[in-house]
PyMOL Python script that loads the backbone (N, CA, C, O; Angstrom):
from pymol import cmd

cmd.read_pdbstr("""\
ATOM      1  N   UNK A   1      73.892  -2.680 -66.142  1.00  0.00           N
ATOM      2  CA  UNK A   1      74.296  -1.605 -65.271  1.00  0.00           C
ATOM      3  C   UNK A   1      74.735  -0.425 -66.139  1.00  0.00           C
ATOM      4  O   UNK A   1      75.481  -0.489 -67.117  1.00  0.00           O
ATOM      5  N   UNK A   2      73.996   0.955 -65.486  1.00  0.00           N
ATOM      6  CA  UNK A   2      74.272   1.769 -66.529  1.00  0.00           C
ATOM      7  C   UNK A   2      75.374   3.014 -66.159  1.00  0.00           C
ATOM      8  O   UNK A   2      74.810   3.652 -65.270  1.00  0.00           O
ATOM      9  N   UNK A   3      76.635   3.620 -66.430  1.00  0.00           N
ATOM     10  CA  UNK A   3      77.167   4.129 -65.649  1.00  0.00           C
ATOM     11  C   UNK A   3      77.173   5.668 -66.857  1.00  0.00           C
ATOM     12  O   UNK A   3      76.614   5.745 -67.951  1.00  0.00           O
ATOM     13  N   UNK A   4      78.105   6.836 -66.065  1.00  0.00           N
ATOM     14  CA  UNK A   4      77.994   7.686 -66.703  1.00  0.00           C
ATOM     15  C   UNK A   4      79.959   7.822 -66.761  1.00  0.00           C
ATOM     16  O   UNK A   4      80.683   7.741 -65.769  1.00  0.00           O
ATOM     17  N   UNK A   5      80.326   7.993 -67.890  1.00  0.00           N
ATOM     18  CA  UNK A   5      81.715   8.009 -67.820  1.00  0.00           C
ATOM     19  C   UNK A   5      82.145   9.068 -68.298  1.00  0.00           C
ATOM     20  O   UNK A   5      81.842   9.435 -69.433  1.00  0.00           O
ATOM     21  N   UNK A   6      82.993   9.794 -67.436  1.00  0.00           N
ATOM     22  CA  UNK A   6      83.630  11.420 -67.965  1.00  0.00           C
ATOM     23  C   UNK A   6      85.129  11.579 -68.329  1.00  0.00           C
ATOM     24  O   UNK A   6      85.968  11.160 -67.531  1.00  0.00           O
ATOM     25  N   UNK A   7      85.527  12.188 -69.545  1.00  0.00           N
ATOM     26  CA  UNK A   7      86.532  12.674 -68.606  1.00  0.00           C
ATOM     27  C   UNK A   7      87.108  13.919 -68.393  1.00  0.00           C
ATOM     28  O   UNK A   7      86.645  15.036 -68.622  1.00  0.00           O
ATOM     29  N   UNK A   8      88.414  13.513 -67.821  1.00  0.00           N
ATOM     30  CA  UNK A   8      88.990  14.455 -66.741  1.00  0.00           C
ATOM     31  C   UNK A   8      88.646  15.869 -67.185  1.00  0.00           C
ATOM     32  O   UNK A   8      88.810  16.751 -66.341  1.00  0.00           O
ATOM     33  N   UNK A   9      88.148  16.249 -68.509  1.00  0.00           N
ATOM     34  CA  UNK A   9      87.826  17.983 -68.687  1.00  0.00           C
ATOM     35  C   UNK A   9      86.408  17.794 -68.522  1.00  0.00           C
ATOM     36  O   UNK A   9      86.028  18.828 -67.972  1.00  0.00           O
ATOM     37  N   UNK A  10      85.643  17.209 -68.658  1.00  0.00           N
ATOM     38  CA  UNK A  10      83.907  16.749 -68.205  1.00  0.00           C
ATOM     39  C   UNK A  10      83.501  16.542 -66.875  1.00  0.00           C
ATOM     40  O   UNK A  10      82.399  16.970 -66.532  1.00  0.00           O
ATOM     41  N   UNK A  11      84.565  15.672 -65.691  1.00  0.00           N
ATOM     42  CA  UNK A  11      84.655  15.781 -64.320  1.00  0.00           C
ATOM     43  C   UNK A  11      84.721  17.058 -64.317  1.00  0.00           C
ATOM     44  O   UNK A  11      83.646  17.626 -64.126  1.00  0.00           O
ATOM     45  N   UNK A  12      85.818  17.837 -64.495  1.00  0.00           N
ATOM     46  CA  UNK A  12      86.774  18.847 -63.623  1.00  0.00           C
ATOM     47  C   UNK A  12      84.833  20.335 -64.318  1.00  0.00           C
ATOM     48  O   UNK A  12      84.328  21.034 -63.439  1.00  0.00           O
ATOM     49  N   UNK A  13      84.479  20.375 -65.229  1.00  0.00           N
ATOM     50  CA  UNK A  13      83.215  20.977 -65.803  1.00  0.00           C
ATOM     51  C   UNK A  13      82.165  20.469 -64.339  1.00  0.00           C
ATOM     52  O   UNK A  13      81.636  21.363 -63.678  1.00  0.00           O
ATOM     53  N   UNK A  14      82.020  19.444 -64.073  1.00  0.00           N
ATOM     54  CA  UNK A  14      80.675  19.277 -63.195  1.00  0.00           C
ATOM     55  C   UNK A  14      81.070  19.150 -61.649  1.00  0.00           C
ATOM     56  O   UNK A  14      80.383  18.661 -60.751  1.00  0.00           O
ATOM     57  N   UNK A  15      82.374  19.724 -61.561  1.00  0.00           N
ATOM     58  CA  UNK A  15      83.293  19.358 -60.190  1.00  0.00           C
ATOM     59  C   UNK A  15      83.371  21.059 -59.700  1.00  0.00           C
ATOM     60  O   UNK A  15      83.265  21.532 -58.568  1.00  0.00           O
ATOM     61  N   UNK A  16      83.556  21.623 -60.782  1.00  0.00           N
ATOM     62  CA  UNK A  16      83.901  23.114 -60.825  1.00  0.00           C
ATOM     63  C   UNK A  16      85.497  22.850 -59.943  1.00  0.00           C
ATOM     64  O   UNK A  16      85.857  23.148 -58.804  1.00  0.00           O
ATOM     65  N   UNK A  17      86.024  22.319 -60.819  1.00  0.00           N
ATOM     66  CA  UNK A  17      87.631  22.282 -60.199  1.00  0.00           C
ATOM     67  C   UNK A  17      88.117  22.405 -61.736  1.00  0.00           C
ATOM     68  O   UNK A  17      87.629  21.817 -62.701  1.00  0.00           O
ATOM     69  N   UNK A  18      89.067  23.203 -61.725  1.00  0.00           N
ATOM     70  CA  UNK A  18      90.455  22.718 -63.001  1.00  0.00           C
ATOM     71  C   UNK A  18      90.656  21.597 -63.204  1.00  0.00           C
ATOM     72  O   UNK A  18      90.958  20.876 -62.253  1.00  0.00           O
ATOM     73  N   UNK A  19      90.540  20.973 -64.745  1.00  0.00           N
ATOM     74  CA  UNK A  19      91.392  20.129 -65.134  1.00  0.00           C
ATOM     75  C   UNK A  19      92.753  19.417 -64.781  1.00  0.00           C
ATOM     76  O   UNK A  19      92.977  18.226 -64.569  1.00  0.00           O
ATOM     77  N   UNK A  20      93.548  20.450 -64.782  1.00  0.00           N
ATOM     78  CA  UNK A  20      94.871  19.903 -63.766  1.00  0.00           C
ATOM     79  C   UNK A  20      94.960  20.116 -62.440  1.00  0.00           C
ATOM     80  O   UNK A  20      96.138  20.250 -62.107  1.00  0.00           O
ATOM     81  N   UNK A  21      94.077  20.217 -61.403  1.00  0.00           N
ATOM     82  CA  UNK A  21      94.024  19.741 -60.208  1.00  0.00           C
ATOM     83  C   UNK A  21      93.263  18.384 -59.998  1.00  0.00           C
ATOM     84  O   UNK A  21      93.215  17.729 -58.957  1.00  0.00           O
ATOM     85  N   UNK A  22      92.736  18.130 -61.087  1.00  0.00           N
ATOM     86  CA  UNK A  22      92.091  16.516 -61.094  1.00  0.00           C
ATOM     87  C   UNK A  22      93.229  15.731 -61.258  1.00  0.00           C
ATOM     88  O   UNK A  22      93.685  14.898 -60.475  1.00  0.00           O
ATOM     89  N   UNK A  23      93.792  16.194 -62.733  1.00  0.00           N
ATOM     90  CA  UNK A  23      95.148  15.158 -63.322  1.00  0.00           C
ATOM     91  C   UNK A  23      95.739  15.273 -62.122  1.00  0.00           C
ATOM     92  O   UNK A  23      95.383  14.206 -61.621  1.00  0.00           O
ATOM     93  N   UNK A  24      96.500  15.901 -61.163  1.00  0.00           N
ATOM     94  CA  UNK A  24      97.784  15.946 -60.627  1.00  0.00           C
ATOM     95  C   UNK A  24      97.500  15.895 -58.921  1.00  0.00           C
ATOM     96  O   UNK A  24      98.191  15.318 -58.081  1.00  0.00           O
ATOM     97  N   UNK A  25      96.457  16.563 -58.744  1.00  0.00           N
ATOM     98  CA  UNK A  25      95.863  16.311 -56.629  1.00  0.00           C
ATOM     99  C   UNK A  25      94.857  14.606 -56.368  1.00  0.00           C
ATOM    100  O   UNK A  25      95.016  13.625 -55.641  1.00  0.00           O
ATOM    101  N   UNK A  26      94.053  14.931 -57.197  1.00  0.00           N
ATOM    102  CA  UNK A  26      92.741  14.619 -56.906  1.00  0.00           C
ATOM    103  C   UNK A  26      93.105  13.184 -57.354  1.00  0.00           C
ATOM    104  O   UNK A  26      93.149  12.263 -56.540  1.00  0.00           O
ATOM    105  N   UNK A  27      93.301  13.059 -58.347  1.00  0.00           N
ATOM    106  CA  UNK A  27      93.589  11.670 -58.552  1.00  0.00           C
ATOM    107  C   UNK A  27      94.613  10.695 -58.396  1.00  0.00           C
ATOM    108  O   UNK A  27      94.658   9.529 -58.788  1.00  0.00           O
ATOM    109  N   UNK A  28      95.530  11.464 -57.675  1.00  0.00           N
ATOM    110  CA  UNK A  28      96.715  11.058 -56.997  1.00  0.00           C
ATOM    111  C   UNK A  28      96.451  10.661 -55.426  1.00  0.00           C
ATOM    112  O   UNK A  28      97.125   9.814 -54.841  1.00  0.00           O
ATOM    113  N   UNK A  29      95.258  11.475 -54.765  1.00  0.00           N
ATOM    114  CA  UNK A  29      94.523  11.046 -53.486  1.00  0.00           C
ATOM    115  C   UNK A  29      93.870  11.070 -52.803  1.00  0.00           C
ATOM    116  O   UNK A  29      93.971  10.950 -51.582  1.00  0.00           O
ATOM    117  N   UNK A  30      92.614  11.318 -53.774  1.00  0.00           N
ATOM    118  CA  UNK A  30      91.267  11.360 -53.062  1.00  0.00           C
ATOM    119  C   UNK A  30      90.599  10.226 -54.400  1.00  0.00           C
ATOM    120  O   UNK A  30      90.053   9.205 -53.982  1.00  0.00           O
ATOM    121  N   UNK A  31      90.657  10.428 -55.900  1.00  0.00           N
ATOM    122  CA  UNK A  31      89.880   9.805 -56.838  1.00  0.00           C
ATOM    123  C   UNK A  31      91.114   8.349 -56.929  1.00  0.00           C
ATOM    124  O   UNK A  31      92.191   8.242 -57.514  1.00  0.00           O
ATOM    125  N   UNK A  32      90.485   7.589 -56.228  1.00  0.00           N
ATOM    126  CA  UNK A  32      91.136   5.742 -56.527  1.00  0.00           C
ATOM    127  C   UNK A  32      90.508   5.204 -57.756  1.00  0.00           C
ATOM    128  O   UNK A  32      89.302   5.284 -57.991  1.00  0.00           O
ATOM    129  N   UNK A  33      91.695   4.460 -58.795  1.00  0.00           N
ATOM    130  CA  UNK A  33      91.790   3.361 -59.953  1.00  0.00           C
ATOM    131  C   UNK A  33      91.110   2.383 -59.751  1.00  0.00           C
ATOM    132  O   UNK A  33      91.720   1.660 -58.963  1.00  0.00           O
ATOM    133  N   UNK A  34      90.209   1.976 -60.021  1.00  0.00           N
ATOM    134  CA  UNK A  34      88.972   1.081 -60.216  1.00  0.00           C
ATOM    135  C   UNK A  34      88.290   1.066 -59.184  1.00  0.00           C
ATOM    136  O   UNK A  34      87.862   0.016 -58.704  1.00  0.00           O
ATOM    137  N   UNK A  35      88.082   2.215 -58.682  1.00  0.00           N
ATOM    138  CA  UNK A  35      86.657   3.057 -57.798  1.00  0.00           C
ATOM    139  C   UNK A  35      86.226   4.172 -58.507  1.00  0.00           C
ATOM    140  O   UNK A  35      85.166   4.440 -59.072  1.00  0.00           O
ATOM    141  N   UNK A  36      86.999   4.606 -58.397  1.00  0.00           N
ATOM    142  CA  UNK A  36      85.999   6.575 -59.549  1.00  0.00           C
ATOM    143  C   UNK A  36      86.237   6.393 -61.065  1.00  0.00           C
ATOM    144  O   UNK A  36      85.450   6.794 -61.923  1.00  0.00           O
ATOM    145  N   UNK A  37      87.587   5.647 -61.351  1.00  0.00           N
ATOM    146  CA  UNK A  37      88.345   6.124 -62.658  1.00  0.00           C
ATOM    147  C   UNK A  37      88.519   4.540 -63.076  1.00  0.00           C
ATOM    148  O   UNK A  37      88.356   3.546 -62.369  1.00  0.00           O
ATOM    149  N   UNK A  38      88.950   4.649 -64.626  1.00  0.00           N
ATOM    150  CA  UNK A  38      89.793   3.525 -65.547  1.00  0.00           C
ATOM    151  C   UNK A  38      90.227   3.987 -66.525  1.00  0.00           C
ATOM    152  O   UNK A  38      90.025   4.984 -67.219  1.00  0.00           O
ATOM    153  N   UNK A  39      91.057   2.888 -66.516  1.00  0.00           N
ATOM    154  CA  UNK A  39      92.045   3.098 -68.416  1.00  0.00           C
ATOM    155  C   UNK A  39      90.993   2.086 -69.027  1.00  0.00           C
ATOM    156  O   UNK A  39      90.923   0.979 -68.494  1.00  0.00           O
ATOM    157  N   UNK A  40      90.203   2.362 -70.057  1.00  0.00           N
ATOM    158  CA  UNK A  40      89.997   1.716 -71.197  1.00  0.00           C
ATOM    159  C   UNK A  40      91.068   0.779 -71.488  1.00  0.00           C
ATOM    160  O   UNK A  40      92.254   0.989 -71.236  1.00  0.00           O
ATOM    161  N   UNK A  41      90.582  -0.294 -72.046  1.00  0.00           N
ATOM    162  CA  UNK A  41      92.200  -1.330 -72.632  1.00  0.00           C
ATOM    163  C   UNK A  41      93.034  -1.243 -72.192  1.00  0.00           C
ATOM    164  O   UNK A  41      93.987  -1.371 -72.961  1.00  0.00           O
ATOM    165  N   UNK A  42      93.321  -1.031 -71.021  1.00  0.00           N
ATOM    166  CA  UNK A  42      95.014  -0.441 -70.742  1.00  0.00           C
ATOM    167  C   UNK A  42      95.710   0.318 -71.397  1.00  0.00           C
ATOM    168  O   UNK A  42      96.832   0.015 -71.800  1.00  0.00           O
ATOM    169  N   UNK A  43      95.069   1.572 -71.629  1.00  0.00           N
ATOM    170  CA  UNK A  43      95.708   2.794 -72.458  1.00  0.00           C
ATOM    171  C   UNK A  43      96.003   3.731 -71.759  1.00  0.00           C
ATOM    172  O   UNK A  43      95.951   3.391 -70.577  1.00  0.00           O
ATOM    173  N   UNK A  44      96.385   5.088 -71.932  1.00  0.00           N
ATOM    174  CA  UNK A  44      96.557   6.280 -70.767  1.00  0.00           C
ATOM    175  C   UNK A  44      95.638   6.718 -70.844  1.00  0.00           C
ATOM    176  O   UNK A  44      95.489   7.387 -69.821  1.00  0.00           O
ATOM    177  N   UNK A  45      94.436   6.837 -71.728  1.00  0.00           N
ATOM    178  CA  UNK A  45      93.282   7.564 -71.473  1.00  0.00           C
ATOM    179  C   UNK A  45      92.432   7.162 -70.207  1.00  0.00           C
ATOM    180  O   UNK A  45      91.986   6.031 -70.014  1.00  0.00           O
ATOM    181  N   UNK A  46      92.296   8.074 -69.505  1.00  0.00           N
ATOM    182  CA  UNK A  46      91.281   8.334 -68.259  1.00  0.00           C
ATOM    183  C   UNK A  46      89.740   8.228 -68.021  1.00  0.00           C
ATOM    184  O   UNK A  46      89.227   9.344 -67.934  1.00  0.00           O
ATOM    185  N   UNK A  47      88.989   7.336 -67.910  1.00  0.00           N
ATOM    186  CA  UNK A  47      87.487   7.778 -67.367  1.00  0.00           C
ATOM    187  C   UNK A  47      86.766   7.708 -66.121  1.00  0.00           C
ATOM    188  O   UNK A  47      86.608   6.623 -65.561  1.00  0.00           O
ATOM    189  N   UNK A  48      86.331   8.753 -65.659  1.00  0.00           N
ATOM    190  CA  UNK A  48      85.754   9.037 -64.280  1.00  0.00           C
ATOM    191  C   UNK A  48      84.491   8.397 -64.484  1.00  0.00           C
ATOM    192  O   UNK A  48      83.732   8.463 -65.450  1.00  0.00           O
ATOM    193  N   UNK A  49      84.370   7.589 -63.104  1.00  0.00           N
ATOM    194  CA  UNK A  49      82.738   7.251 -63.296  1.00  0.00           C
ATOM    195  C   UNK A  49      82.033   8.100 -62.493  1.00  0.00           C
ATOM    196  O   UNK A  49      82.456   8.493 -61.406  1.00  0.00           O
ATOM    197  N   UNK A  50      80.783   8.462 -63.059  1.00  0.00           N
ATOM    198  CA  UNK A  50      80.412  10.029 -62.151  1.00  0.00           C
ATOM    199  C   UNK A  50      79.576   9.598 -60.993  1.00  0.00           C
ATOM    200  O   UNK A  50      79.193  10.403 -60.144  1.00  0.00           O
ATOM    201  N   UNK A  51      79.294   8.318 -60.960  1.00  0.00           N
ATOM    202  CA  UNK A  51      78.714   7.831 -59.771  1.00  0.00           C
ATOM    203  C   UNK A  51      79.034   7.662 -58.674  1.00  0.00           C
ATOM    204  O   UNK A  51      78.326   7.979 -57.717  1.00  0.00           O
ATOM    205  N   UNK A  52      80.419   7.008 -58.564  1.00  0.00           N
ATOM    206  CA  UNK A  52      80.907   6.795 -57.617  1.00  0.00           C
ATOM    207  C   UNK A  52      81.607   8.198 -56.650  1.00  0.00           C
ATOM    208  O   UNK A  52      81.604   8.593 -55.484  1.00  0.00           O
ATOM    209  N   UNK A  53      82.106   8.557 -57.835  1.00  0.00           N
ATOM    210  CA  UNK A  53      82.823   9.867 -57.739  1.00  0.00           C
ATOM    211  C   UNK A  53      81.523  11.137 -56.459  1.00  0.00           C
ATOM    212  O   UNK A  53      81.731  11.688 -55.378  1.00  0.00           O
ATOM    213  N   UNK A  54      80.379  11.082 -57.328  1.00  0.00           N
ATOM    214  CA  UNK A  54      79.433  12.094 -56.467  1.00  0.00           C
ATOM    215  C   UNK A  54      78.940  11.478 -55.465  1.00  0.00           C
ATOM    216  O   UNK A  54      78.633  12.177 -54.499  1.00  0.00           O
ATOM    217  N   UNK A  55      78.737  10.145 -55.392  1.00  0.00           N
ATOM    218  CA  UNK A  55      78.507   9.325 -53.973  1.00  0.00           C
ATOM    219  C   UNK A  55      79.901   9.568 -52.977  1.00  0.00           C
ATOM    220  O   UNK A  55      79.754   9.968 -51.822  1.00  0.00           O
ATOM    221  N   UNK A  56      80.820   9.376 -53.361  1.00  0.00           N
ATOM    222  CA  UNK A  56      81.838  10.074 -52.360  1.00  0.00           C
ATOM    223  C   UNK A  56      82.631  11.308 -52.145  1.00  0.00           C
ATOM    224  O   UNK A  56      83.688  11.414 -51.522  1.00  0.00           O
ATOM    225  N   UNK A  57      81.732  12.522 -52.962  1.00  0.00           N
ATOM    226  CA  UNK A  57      81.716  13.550 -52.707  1.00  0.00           C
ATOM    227  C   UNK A  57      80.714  13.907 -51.671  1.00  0.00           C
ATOM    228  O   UNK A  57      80.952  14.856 -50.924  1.00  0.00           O
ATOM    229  N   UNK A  58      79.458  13.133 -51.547  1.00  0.00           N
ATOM    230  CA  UNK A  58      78.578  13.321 -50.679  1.00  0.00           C
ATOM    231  C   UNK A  58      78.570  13.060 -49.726  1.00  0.00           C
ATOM    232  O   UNK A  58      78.182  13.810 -48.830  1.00  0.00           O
ATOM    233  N   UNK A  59      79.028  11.816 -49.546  1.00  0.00           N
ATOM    234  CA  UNK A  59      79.533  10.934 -48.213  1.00  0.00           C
ATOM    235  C   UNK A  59      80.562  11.927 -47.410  1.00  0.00           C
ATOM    236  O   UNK A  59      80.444  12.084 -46.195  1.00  0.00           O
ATOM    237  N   UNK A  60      81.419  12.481 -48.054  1.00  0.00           N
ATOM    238  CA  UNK A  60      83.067  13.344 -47.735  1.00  0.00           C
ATOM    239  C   UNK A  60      81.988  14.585 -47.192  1.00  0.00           C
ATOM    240  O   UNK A  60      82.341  15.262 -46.226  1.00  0.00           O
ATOM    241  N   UNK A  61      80.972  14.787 -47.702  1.00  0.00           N
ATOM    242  CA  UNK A  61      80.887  16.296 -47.337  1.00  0.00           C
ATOM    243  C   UNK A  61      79.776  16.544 -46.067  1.00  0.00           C
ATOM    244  O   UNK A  61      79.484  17.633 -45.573  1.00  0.00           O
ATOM    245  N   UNK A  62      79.143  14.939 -45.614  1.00  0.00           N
ATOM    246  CA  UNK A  62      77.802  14.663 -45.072  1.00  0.00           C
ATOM    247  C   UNK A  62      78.786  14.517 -43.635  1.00  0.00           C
ATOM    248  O   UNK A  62      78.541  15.242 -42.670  1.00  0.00           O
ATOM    249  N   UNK A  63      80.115  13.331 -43.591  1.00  0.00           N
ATOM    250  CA  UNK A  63      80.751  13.748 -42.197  1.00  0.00           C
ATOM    251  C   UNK A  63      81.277  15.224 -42.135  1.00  0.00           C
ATOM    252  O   UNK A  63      80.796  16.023 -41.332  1.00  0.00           O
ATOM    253  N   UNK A  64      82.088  15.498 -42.839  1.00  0.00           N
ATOM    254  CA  UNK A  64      82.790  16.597 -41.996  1.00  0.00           C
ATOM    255  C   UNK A  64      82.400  17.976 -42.558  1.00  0.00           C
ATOM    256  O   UNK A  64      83.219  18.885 -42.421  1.00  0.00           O
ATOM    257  N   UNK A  65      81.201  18.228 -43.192  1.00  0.00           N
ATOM    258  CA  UNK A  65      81.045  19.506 -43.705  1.00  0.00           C
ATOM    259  C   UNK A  65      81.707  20.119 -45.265  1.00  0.00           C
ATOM    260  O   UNK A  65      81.154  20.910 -46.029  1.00  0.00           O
ATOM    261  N   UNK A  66      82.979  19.500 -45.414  1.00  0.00           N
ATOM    262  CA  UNK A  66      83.302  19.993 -47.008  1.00  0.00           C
ATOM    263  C   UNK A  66      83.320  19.635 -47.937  1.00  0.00           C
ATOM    264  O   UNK A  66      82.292  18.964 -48.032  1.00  0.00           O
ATOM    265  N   UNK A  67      84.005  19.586 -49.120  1.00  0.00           N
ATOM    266  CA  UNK A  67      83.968  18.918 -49.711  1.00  0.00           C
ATOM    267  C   UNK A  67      85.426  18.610 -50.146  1.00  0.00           C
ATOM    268  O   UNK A  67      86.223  19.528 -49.953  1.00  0.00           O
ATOM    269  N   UNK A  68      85.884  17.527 -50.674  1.00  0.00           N
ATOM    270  CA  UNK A  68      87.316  16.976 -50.225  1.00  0.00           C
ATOM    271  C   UNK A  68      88.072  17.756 -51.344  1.00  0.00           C
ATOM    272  O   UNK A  68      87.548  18.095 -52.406  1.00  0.00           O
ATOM    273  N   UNK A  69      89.451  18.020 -50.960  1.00  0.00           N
ATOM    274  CA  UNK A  69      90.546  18.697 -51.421  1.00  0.00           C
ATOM    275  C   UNK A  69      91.541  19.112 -50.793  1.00  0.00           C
ATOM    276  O   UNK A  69      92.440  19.709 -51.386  1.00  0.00           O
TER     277      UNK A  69
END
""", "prot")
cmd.dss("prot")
cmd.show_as("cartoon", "prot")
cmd.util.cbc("prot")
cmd.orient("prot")
């Protein structure tokens, strides 16, 4: 399985959102911990998986018209 892993300044680049509205909105409650994102080893470093992430940007934007924020 092949995934594409970003992070949070590589999301927030293909999101066209700021960096710290990822760190501090987005991943506090829309991007869920072992659905979009992980810690490597249990470290603080962050990686977005861009799959899941644009599958439920699409899904979010196919019901209600926007895109979530």
């Amino acid at each position: 399985m092949s995934h594409t892993y970003l992070t949070t300044e590589e999301l927030a680049t293909r999101m066209k959102y700021d960096a710290l509205t990822i760190r501090n909105r987005l991943k506090d409650s829309v991007l869920l911990e072992g659905i979009h994102y992980f810690r490597p080893f249990g470290g603080r470093k962050i990686l977005f998986i861009w799959g899941a992430v644009e599958e439920d940007m699409q899904k979010f934007s196919q019901v209600t018209g926007l895109v979530p924020m």
